[in-house]
Each structure stands twice: as structure tokens, then as C-alpha cells.
N, C-alpha and C positions, 0 to 999 in steps of 0.2 A: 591897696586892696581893701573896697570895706567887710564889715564885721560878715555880711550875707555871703557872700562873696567866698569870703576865706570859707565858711562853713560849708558851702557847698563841695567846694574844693574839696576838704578834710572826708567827707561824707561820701563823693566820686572814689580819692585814694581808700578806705574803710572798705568800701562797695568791690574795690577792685580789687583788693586784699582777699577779702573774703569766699569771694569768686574762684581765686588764685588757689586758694587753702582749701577749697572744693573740690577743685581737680586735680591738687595732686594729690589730695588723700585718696580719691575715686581711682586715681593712675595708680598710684601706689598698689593699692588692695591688688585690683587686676596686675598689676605685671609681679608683686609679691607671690601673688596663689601660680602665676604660670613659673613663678623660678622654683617655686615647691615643689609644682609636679616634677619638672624637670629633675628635680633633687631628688625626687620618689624614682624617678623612672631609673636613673645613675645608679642609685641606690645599688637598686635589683643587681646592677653587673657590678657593686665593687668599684664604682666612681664617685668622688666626692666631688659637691658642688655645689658651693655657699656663695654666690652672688648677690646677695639681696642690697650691699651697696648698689650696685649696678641699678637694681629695681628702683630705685629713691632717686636717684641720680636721674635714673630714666624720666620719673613720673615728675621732677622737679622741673627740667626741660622743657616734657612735651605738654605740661601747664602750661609753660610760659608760650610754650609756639600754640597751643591756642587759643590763649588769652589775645596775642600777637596777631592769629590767623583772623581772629575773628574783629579786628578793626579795618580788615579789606572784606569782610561781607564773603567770604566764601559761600557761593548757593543763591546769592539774593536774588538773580532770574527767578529760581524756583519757590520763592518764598508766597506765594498765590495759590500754588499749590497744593493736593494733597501732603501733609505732614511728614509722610513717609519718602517723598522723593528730596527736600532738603534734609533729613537726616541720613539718607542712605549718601545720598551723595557728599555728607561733610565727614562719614564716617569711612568714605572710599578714601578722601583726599587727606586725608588725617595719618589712617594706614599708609596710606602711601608717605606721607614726613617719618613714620616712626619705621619704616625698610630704610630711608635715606639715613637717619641716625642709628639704625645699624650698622649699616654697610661703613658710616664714617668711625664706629666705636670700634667696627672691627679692624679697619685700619689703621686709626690710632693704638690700637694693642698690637699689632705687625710691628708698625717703627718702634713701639717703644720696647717690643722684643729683639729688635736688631734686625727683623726679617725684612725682607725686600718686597715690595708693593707686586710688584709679577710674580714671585714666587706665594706671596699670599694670596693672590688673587686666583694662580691655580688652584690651591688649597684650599679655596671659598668651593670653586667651580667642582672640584673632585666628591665634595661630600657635602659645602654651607643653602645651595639652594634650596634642599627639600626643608631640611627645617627652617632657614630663614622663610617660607613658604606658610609654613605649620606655622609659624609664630604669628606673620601676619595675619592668619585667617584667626588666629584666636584674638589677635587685637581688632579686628574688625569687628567681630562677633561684640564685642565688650564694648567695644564705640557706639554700636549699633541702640543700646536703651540710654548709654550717656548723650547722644545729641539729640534723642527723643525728646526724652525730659528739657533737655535745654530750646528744643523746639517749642513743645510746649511752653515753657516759662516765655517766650517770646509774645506768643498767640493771645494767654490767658493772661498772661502777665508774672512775675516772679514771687509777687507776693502772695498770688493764689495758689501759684506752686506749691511754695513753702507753706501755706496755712492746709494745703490739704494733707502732705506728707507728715507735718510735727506739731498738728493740731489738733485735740480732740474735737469731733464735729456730735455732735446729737441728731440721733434719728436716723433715717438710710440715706436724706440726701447728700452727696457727696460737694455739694454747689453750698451749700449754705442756706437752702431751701428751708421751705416748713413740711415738707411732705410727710404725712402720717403713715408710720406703718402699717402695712395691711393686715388685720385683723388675723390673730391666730388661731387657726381650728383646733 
């Protein structure tokens, strides 16, 4: 392998690292602030509920499945375009992985309760719908400006992403323009 070669390499894995450590910090925050409220709401009746493993673990995962999703192009029909219909729609199929690794978290805590796969599944069915329901629409909601931005960084490119969010810019152009402020009365 020569010296180019390797460094590109090094530079892709770095790239993809980094990527990685974007979204699970971004997954993290959101699924931490919803085990919060939840925390809050328990509170009020006298129920504790410290989950916030779970939230790390969650956001650790569903980094990787869309780091993962996003080497099959989820959306790419709609990448032409308006902006808003590949984000809505990577934000539908997204929600939809993170109800599938619910439904598997909560199974895997059945068995490793002892409980029986039909009898927990009554016990989803008697009370887990509505809020697995609530949860999802708050993961959609939150998806909803994370694949924005990433749509964006596609369009405009990731480096002008980045220079506009953690860049001081001068002046009111947001582009990197020279446009003169308008004169103040």
C-alpha cells in the first residue's frame, strides 16, 4: 500500500470516526433529555427511573445503524429533490429502526427477567403501545433537524456546514460573501 494511499485510508477511518462521535453525542443528548423527562414525569407519582445507561447504549447503536444505513443510500430516489422530502423520509425510516430496537430491548429484558415472550407481549399490548408511540414521535421530531443538517452538508458540502456553524463569519453574509451592511438610521 503506498504512502497516498495509506493516508487516504487513515483520513476516510478519522472522517468516519468522527461522523460516528457526532451522532452519538446528537443521539445521546436527545434520548438523555427524553429519559429525563420521563424521570420528571415518574417523579410526580413516587417512581424512580434512572435509565440513562439505556440512553448511551441506545444512542451508541443507532449511530452505528446510521452510519450503516447510510452506505445503502436510504432516500437517494428523492435526493433531486426538495431538501425536505429526503429528510422527512430518512427521519420516518430511522424512527422506524429505533421502535424495532425497542421492541428487541424490551424483549431482551422479558428473557432475561425469566418472563415468557407471549406473556410479555400481552404486557406490551395492555399498556407499551401508547407510549412506545410517544417515544417514537419524539424520536422523529428530533431526527427531523439531524437529517436536515446532514442533508444540507450533502448539498452544500460538509465543510461549509461546519464553517458556518463553528466559524466566526464578518458581516451579515452567511455564504462568505462581501455584502455590506445596510446603512444604519
Amino acid at each position: 500500500m503506498g504512502d497516498t494511499e495509506q493516508q487516504g485510508w487513515k483520513e476516510k477511518v478519522f472522517h468516519e470516526m468522527v461522523e460516528y462521535g457526532i451522532n452519538v453525542i446528537y443521539l445521546a443528548l436527545v434520548f438523555s433529555a427524553f429519559v429525563s423527562y420521563r424521570r420528571l414525569v415518574l417523579a410526580a407519582h413516587d417512581i424512580t427511573y434512572t435509565n440513562y445507561g439505556v440512553a448511551l447504549i441506545e444512542a451508541l447503536i443507532l449511530g452505528k445503524v446510521i452510519m450503516i444505513g447510510a452506505v445503502f443510500h436510504p432516500g437517494r430516489s428523492l435526493e433531486q429533490r426538495p431538501l425536505i422530502y429526503p429528510t422527512l423520509y430518512k427521519a420516518v425510516v430511522f424512527t422506524f429502526l429505533v421502535g424495532v430496537f425497542t421492541l428487541i430491548e424490551q424483549a431482551i429484558k422479558l428473557l432475561w427477567a425469566g418472563t415468557s415472550l407471549a406473556a410479555g407481549l400481552a404486557e406490551f399490548l395492555d399498556k407499551g403501545p401508547h407510549e412506545l408511540l410517544a417515544g417514537l414521535l419524539v424520536i422523529f421530531v428530533a431526527l427531523v433537524p439531524f437529517f436536515a443538517i446532514k442533508e444540507l452538508g450533502r448539498v452544500l458540502g460538509e465543510d461549509k456546514i461546519m464553517a458556518l456553524f463553528f466559524r466566526a463569519r464578518t458581516g451579515l453574509g452567511a455564504t462568505g460573501d462581501d455584502r455590506q451592511a445596510p446603512p444604519s438610521r
